[in-house]
N, C-alpha and C positions, 0 to 999 in steps of 0.2 A: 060631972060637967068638965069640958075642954078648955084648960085655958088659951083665951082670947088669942096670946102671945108666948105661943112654945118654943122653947130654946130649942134649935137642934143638938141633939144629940154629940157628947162628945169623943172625939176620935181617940182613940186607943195610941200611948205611946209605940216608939217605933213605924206609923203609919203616915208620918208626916210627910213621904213624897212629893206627892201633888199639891201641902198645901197652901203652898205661895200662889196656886192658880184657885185653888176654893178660896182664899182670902179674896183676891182679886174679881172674882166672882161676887163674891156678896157684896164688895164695894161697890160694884157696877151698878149691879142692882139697886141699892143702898141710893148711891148718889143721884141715879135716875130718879129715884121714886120721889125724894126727897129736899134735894140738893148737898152738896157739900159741905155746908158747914151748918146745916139741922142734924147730921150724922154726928157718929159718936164713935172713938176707937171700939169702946167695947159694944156697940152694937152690932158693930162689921164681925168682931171674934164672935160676937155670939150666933149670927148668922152664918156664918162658917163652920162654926161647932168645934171651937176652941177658946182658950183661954187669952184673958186679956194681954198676959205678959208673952205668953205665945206668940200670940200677933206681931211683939214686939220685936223678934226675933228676927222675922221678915221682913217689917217696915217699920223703923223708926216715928210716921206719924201717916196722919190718913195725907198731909199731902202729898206724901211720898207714892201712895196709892193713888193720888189721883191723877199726880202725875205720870207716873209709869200708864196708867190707863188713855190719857192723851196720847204719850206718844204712843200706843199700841194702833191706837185708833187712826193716827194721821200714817202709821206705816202700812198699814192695810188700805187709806186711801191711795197713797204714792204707788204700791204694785199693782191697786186696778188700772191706774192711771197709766201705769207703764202696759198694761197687760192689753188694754185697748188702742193704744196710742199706736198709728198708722204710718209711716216712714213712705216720706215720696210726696207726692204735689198736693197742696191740700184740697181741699174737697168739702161742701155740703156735708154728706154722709160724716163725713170722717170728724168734723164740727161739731155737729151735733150729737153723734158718739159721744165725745171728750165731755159732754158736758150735760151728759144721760149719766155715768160714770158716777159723777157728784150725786147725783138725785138719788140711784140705786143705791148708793153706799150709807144714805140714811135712812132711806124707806129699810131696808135692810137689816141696819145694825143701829134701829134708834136708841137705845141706850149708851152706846159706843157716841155716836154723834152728839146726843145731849152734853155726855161730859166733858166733850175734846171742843164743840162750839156753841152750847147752848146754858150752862152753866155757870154762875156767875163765882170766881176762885178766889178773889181778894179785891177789896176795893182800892189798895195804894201800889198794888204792884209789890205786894211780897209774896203772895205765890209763888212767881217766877223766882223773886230771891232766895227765895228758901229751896228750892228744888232744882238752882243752879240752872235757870234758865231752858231744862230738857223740851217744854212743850213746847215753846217758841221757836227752838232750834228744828225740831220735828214738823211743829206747821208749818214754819219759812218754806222746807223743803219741800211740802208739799204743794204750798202756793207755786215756789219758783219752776216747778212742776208744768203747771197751770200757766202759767206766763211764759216758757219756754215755748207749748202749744200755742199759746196766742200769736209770739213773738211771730211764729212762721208764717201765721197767716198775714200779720201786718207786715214783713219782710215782702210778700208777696205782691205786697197793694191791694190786700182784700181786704182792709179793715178800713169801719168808716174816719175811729180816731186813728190817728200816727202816734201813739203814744199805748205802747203795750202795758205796761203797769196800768195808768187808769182804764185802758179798756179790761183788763183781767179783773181786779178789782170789784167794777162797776158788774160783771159776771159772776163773781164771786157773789154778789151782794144780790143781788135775782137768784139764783140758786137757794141761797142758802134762806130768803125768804120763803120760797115755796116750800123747801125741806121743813123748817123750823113752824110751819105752821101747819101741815098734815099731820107733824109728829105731837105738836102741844095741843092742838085743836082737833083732835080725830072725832069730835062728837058732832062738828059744823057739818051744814050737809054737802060737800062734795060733791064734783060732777064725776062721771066713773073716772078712775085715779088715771088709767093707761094714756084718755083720751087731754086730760088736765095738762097731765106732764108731757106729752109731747105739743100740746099748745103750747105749753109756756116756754120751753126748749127751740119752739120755733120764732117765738115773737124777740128771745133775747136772740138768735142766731139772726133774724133779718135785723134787728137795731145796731147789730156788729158790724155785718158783713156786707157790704157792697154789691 
């Protein structure tokens, strides 16, 4: 009979190249399934298929791994953002892009997304202290991102508020409701996903846009 809970296998000295990204790996997975602080160092090495002090080699503590996985996650939203983002007059089209962007990059990488904004890290704010502030510094970037976009359109006099932060914000906060709830709710019955998300994409772009 199988046990319930098989360790992987453990990796052969010398073979340790890649395995700051298998660490990484199972914490992902690890902190998705789980949360943060239900995990265990050594349940992430054992899911990895190394040793506890192993681990330690790489990462002094799991929130150093959760951290690192924040900021991986808010870098990979900042280059789609850069990757979509349209130079020149702005536009409908190009609006609602910017802010499809957000929605794909969780539907996509909901593990990624959970742990960078869906996961709860510390209740007093030592997360951040202990990990010298990387996540924060990494989403700021990303937000001001997002509010650089905004800014142009309100520069423009397309926006309904005059005030780019609270309308990014208030976009931010619709977005990441519809993300956070396909991802933790996938069992609710949904309307087809393609037809949801671009409804919803279009109800915050008329509440914005003039």
């Amino acid at each position: 009979m199988k046990s319930p809970n098989p360790r992987s296998p453990r990796k052969p000295k010398g073979h340790g190249a890649e395995r700051r990204e298998e660490i990484l790996d199972a914490a992902l997975a690890l902190f998705s399934e789980k949360g943060v602080h239900a995990v265990s160092t050594r349940q992430i090495a054992e899911k990895a298929g190394i040793s506890q002090p192993a681990l330690y080699a790489y990462f002094a503590t799991k929130d150093d791994m959760a951290a690192e996985l924040c900021v991986r996650a808010f870098a990979i939203l900042v280059e789609r953002m850069c990757a979509a983002r349209v130079r020149g007059a702005p536009t409908v089209e190009n609006f609602e892009r910017s802010l499809r962007v957000y929605v794909d990059f969780g539907m996509e990488r909901p593990n990624a997304y959970r742990v960078a904004f869906m996961i709860e890290k510390s209740q007093h704010g030592e997360f951040l202290e202990k990990t010298g502030g990387r996540p924060m510094i990494a989403g700021l970037e990303a937000f001001e991102m997002f509010r650089d976009i905004v800014g142009e359109y309100q520069a423009a006099g397309l926006t309904v508020l005059d005030d780019a932060l609270l309308t990014t914000q208030t976009l931010w906060a619709g977005l990441h409701g519809l993300v956070s709830l396909l991802i933790a709710r996938p069992e609710f019955p949904w309307a087809e996903r393609e037809a949801l998300v671009t409804a919803h994409v279009t109800m915050l772009r008329r509440g914005t846009l003039k």
